[in-house]
N, C-alpha and C positions, 0 to 999 in steps of 0.2 A: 554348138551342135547338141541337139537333143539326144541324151540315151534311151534309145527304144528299152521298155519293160520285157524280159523274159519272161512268159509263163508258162509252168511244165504241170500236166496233170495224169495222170497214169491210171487206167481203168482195168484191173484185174479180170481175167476171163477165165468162171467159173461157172458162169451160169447165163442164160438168157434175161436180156434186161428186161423190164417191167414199167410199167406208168410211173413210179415211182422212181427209178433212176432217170427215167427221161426228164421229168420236172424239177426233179433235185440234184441232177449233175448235167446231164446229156445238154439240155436244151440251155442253160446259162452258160456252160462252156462253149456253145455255139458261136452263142451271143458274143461272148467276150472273147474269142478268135475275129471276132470283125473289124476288132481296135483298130487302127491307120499307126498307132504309135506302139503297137505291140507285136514282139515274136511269140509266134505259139506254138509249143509241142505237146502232142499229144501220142500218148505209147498204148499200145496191148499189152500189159502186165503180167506174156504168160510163164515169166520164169518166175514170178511171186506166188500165179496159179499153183506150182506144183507142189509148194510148200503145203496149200489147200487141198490138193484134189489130187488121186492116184488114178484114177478112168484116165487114161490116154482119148478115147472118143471123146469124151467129156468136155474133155482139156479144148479138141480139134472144134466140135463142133461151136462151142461158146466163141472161140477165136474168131469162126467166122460170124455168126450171131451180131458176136459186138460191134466188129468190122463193120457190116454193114448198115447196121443201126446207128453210128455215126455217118457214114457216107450220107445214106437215106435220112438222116437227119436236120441235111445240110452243111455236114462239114466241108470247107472248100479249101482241099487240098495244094491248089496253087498258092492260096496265104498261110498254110500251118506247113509244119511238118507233123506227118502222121506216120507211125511208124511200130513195127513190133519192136519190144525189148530183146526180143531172142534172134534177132535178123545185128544186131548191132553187137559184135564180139569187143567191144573196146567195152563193154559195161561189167561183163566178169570179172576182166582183169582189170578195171579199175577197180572192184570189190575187193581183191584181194589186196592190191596197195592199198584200200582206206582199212582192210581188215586188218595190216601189221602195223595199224595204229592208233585204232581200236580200244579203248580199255574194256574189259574184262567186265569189271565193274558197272559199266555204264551199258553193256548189254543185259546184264544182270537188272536194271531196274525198267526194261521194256516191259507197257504193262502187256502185252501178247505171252508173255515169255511165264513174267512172274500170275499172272489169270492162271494156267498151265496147271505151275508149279503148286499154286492155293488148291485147286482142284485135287491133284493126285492126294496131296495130304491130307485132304477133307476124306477122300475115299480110303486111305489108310494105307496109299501106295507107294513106293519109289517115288520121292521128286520128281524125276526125272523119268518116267514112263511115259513112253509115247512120245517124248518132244525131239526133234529132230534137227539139227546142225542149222537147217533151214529155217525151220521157225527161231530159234535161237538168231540168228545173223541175219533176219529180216530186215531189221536196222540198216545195215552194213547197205545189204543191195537197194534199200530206197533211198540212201545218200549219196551211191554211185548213181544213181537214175538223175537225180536232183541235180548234184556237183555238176556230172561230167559235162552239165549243159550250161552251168553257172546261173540258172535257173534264181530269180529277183523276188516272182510270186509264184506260191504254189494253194492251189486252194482245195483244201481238205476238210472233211469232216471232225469234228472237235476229239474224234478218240485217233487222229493221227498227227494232231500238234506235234504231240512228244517225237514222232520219228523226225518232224521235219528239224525242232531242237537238238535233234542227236546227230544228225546230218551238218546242224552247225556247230557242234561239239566237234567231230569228226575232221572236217574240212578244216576246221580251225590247227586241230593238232597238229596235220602236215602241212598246213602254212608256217608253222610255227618253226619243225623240224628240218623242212625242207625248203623252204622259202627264200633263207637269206635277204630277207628283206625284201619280197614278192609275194603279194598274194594270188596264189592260185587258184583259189576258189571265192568267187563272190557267197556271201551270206544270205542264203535264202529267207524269204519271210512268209511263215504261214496264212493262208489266207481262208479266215471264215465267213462264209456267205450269208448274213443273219436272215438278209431276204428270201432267200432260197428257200423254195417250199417243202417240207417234209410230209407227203400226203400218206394217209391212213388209208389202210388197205380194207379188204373186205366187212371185219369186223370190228372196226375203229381203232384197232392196236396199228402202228407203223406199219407201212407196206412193206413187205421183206418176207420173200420166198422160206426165210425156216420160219414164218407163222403160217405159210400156207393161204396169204391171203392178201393174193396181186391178183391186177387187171395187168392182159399180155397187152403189151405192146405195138407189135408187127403180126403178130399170126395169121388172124382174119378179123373181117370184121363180125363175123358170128361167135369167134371164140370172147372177144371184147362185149359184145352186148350179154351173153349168157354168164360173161362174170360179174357185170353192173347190176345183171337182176337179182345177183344174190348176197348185192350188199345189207348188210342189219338195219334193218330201222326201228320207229316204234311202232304202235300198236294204233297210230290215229288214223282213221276212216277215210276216205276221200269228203272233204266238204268239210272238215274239221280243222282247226289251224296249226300249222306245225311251227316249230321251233329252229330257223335256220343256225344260227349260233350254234346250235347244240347237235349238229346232224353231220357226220361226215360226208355224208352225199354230197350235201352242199358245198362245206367245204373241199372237193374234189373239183366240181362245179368253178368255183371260186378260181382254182388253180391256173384256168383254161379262160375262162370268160372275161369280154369286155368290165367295163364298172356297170358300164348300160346293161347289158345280157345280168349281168352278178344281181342288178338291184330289180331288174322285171323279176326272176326266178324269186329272189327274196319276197315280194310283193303278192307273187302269187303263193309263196306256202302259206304264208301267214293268213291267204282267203280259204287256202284251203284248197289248194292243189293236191291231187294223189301222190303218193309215192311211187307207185309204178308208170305215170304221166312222167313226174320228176326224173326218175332214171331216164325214161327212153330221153330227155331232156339232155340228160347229160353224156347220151350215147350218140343222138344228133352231134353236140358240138366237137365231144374226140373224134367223132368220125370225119368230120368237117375239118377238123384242122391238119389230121394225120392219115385220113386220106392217100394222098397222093405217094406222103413217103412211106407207106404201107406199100403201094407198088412199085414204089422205086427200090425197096428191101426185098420184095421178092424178085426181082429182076437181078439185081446184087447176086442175090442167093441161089439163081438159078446159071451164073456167071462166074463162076471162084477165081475163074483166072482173071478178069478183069478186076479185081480186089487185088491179087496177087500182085500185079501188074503195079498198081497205086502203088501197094504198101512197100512194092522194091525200091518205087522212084522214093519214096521217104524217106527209106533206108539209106539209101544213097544220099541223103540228104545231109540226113543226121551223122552219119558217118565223116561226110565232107568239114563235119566240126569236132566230133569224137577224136578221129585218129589223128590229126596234126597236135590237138590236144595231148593226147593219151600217151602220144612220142615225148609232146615237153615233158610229161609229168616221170617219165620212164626215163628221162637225163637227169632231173632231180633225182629220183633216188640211189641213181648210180649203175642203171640199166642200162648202157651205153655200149654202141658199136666198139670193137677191140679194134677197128679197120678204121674208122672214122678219127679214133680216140690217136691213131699212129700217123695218120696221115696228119691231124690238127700238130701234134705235138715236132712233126719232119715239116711242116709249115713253119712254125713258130720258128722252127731252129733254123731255117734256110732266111727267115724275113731278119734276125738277127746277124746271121751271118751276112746277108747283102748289105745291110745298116754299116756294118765298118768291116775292114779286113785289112790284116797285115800282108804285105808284100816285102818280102827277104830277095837281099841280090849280093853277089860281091862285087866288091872295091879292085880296081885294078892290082888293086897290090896286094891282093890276097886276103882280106880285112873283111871281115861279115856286119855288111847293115841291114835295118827291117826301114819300111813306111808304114805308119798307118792311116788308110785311107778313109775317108765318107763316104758316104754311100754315091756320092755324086762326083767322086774320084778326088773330090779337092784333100790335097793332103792337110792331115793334122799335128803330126811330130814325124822329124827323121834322127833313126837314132844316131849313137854315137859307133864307133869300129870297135869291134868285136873281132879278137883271135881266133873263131873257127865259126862254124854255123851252127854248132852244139849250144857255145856259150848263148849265142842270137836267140836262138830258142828258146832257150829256159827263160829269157828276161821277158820271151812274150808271155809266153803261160804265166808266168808272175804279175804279168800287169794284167792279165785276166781272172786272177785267182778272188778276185772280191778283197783285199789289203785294201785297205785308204792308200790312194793314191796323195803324193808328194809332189804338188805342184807349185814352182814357182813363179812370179811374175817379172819379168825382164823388158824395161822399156815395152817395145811394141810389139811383144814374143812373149814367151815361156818356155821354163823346161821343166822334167819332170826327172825325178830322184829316187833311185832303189839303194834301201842301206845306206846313205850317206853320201852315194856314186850317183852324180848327171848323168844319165844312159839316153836322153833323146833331148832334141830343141823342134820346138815349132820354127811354121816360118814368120816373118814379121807381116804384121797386121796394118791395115788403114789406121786403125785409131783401138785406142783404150778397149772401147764396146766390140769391135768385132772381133779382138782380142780376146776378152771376159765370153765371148759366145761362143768361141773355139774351146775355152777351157771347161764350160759345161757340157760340150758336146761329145769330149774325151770324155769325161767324168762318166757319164750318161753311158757309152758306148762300151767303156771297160767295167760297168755295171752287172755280174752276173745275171739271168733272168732265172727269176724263181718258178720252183716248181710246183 
């Protein structure tokens, strides 16, 4: 049997997404939810958000933004699980069980953490100014996000290696402590996408909202063209030859287009195509492609509750693996039902108890004997007579006390020895062997059960 690949990727909502997150994460994680041999979850990031962002609006509006711009994207929630981080309560308190075992040390060299800490000191601050319990323990909660799913591939950006390593730091530890020889956490593997487009934004630095210089995604399609006409170029003429290699336009172009569509465009800069032909060029084909799910985001976005709706059944989803989880992992550390833990321990002691039991009677003549029975009634020794029922007693508790039993073997019997004193005889056996199986099965039976 094949094991299906888990992959878990978590999208922060902080902000409205941009051409640039759609090409460089949206649209490949599409893709690679389609696998026949993969599980895929994908989360809303908004308790990572809050470490980022204090606008509560902020926070709300982005959640739905991103929501929909997956959906409208094509994500098809029948094969993923899609889901908020903050809809799933088994992901806190898994943070705090990875947090009490956590080292100290190893949160100490996040670079989010220690970026912070170089800062304040450059400025001639407190270390520790401005940084907050949450940015400091960002770690913690992207290893609960990872673990609690047991999560194979995670594919991230090259400045979030180190969390997903820390997350296998992390999950190692309480395999380690808490395990007993169980691993509870599979070891996730960071996954960088070399292919994955990185498109430059309006003035050929990275596209990324803190340079001020993204094509929107979803808005309209006028707010899309009025941003493409104010990408940078050079200074060459129409009729003049440009240089595609060297041009982000093109490169943007590139991102979206066939090899066919990529090498016409190519062909004509180099005759001497305009730059503003070029743009609308490249305003044709995002419109052409994104289009449709430009109205399927507004329709989303004019519908909350039918997003709402989705991201519950996710929830529901994820949760159906979280908490039967989150219950194992809450017996490992010793978080256990006092009811459960009384009733296992009144179990044990009644399945022992039915296993063998002595049976006390008297002798017509006034003489105290015991049997001890099998669980299956067959007797396994009758003792010897005993002057009152007091003595009877004490010699059973004796042969349950855990002493090494004093067995001897007698033709096709046995008896058994307190002090020096034969105090019981078996009955006789078919042969040698069902003999020798009767005397393991005392042995076995007068056996204390450990605690």
């Amino acid at each position: 049997m094949t094991t299906r690949t888990r992959i878990l990727t978590g999208i922060t909502t902080t902000g409205t997404p941009h051409l640039g997150n759609y090409a460089g994460a949206i649209r490949p994680a599409i893709l690679a939810s389609q696998d026949a041999n993969a599980d895929s979850f994908y989360f809303l990031a908004d308790y990572h958000a809050l470490i980022k962002c204090d606008d509560p609006q902020r926070i709300q509006r982005s959640r739905m933004e991103i929501a929909a711009t997956w959906l409208a994207g094509g994500l098809d929630v029948n094969r993923v699980t899609f889901y908020r981080q903050s809809d799933i309560p088994e992901i806190p308190e898994l943070t705090w069980l990875l947090t009490c075992v956590a080292a100290k040390g190893l949160l100490n060299r996040a670079h989010a953490y220690k970026a912070s800490v170089d800062k304040n000191l450059e400025n001639g601050e407190d270390p520790d100014a401005g940084i907050s319990m949450g940015l400091y323990s960002y770690p913690v909660l992207m290893a609960a996000d990872i673990l609690m799913f047991n999560a194979h591939k995670v594919p991230v950006g090259r400045d979030q290696i180190q969390h997903v390593e820390m997350a296998r730091d992390i999950g190692q530890r309480f395999n380690h402590l808490f395990g007993k020889g169980k691993e509870f956490f599979t070891m996730p593997e960071a996954v960088i996408e070399e292919g994955v487009a990185t498109l430059p934004g309006l003035d050929g630095r990275k596209m990324s909202k803190s340079y001020d210089n993204t094509i929107p995604l979803f808005t309209t399609a006028k707010d899309m063209k009025d941003a493409i006409s104010r990408i940078v170029t050079d200074s060459r003429a129409p009729g003049e030859a440009k240089d595609p290699d060297n041009s982000h336009l093109f490169t943007l172009y590139q991102a979206f287009a066939t090899p066919q569509q990529e090498q016409q465009l190519r062909s004509e800069l180099l005759d001497g195509l305009g730059w503003g032909e070029a743009k609308n060029r490249l305003f044709q084909l995002l419109d052409g492609q994104l289009g449709e799910a430009r109205e399927r985001y507004h329709q989303l976005m004019a519908r909350p509750s039918d997003m709402e709706d989705l991201l519950l059944v996710g929830a529901k989803k994820a949760r159906a693996v979280a908490g039967p989880f989150l219950q194992e992992l809450r017996e490992a550390v010793g978080l256990r039902s006092f009811v459960n833990q009384a009733s296992e321990a009144a179990s044990t002691k009644k399945k022992a108890v039915k296993a063998v039991r002595f049976v006390s009677f008297r002798e017509d003549d006034g003489s105290f004997r015991f049997r001890l029975l099998a669980a299956d009634g067959e007797q396994l020794l009758l003792s010897r007579n005993f002057a009152d029922g007091k003595a009877a007693g004490a010699v059973t508790k004796q042969l349950q006390s855990g002493q090494a039993l004093d067995v001897r073997s007698e033709a096709l019997g046995f008896t058994v020895w307190l002090d020096g004193v034969c105090i019981a005889d078996s009955p006789a056996f078919a042969d040698s062997a069902a003999r020798d199986a009767a005397i393991e099965a005392v042995r076995v039976a007068l056996t204390p059960i450990e605690d």
